[in-house]
C-alpha angles and dihedrals in degrees: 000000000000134000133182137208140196122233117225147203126208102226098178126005103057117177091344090075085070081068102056090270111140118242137190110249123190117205113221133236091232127061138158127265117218108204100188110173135166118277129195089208141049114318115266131189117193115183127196138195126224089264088063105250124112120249101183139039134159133161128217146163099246079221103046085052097044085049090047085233083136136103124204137221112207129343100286099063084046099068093037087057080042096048094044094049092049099050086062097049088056091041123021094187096058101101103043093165122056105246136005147187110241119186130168126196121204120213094196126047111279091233101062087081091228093140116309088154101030091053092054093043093059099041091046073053097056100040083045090050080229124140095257098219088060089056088036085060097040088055122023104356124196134132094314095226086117088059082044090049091046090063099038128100096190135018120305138198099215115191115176097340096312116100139168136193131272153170126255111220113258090231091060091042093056097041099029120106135172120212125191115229099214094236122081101231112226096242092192087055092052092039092054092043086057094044084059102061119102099199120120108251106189097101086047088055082050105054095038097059087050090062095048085055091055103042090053084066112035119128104182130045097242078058099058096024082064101047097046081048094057092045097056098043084052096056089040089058082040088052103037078232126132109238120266088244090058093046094042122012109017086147096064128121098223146023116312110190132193111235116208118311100036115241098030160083110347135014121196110229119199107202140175094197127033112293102199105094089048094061105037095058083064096055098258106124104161102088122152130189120232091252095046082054120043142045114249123179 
C-alpha cells in the first residue's frame, strides 16, 4: 500500500495560527510517499532523503511496541514507537497483520523544514483509516494547517482545522521566492517561546486575519509589498524579535518575510527584479520561485 502527502509553507499566520487565527498555507510541489507492506518477520522502517540514502532504520516486534514492551534507542525511534502505539489506541483494528515493512521516501531535503512530520502523520493517518489531526495532537501537536496542506491541491486559507481553497494573487505568483536559510529551525523551541508569552493577542488576531483579507485581493505589488511589510513588523512587536531583514539583508531592495519558526528554514522575498544574485552573493543558494515551490491548481 502506498500513500502520499504534500509538504507546506506557511506563507502568513505564523505562530497566531496556534490561537484559532486563520493563516495562508501553500502546499508544496514536493511531498513524501509511505510504501507499508506485510512482513513474515520482525517489523522494519527504513526512511530516505531526496538524495536516496537512508537516513533512518530501525527494527521491532508491532506487539512488542502496541504492548510498550520496547525500548528505544534515540528520539526518532521513539516517535515512531509513539506514533505506532498511539494509531492503535485511536483504531484497534489498524494492524491487522502482525508485523509489517514501512518505508517513507522524501522528495525535499529533510532539512528545509517543509513537513517531514506532518507528511508522515497524514499518510500513518491514511494507511490506519484515523482522522490525522487527532494523531497529529496525541503526538506532535501543533495548528494543524500542515495536516490541512498535506491534503490540498491548491492554496488554502486554513482557520482551526477548517480550510478552503483559494487563489493566490498573479502579482504574488510572478515577483514571489523562497530561500532557504541553510539552518532547520527547532519549531517546538519557537512554539514554547510563543506560548510564553503573556501578551494579549486578540488585536493581533485582528489584525492578522485583515491582512489575509487583503492579500487574497491584491492586484499590485505595493499593494502586497505593503501588506507582507505590515505583517512582519507585527510578529516581530508580538515576539519582542527583530525582523529577519534587519538581522540579515537590511540592505535589500524589497520585502523579505519569516516564514513559520523565526530564524529558520525559508523566507518568502518579494522582489521586483530578480533576487538570485543577491542572494547568492550572501551564501544563501536554495531559492525557489513561486512556481518551482508551490501546487496551483
Amino acid at each position: 500500500m502506498k500513500f502520499y502527502s504534500r509538504g507546506k509553507l506557511l506563507l502568513t499566520g505564523e505562530y497566531l495560527v496556534l490561537d484559532k487565527a486563520s493563516a495562508i498555507a501553500l502546499p508544496t510541489t514536493k511531498g513524501q510517499w509511505l510504501d507499508v507492506s506485510v512482513s513474515s518477520e520482525q517489523s522494519k522502517w527504513k526512511s530516505f532523503d531526496s538524495d536516496g540514502k537512508c537516513w533512518f532504520s530501525f527494527e521491532f516486534n508491532l506487539a512488542d511496541v502496541l504492548a510498550d514492551r520496547v525500548t528505544t534507542q534515540n528520539n526518532l525511534e521513539e516517535r515512531i514507537v509513539n506514533l505506532l502505539q498511539e494509531m492503535y489506541r485511536i483504531n484497534a483494528n489498524c494492524f491487522p497483520s502482525d508485523n509489517y515493512y514501512f518505508t517513507t521516501y522524501l522528495e525535499f531535503n529533510r532539512n528545509w523544514g517543509l513537513g517531514t512530520s506532518s507528511t508522515l502523520i497524514n499518510n500513518l493517518a491514511q494507511f490506519a483509516n484515523i482522522n490525522p489531526y487527532q494523531l497529529l495532537q496525541k503526538t506532535f501537536g501543533g495548528s494543524g494547517y500542515d495536516i490541512a496542506c498535506a491534503q490540498a491541491n491548491q492554496p488554502i486559507l486554513y482557520q482551526n482545522q477548517d480550510f478552503q481553497p483559494i487563489q493566490i494573487p498573479k502579482v504574488l505568483q510572478d515577483n514571489l521566492y523562497f530561500i532557504y536559510l541553510n539552518k532547520k529551525q527547532n519549531s517546538r523551541e519557537a512554539i514554547k517561546h510563543y506560548r510564553n508569552l503573556t501578551k494579549d493577542k486578540k488585536d493581533f488576531i485582528n489584525q492578522l486575519n485583515s491582512i489575509n483579507q487583503q492579500f487574497l485581493s491584491v492586484e499590485k505589488i505595493t499593494e502586497a509589498e505593503h501588506l507582507l511589510e505590515e505583517h512582519e513588523k507585527m510578529i516581530s512587536e508580538l515576539l519582542d524579535q527583530k525582523t529577519i531583514k534587519e538581522k540579515l539583508f537590511p540592505d535589500f531592495n524589497g520585502i523579505v518575510k519569516s516564514l513559520g519558526a523565526w530564524g529558520g528554514d525559508f523566507v518568502a522575498v518579494l522582489s521586483r527584479n530578480d533576487c538570485f544574485s543577491y542572494f547568492n552573493s550572501k551564501g544563501f543558494k536554495t531559492i525557489f520561485t513561486y512556481n518551482d515551490l508551490v501546487l496551483s491548481n
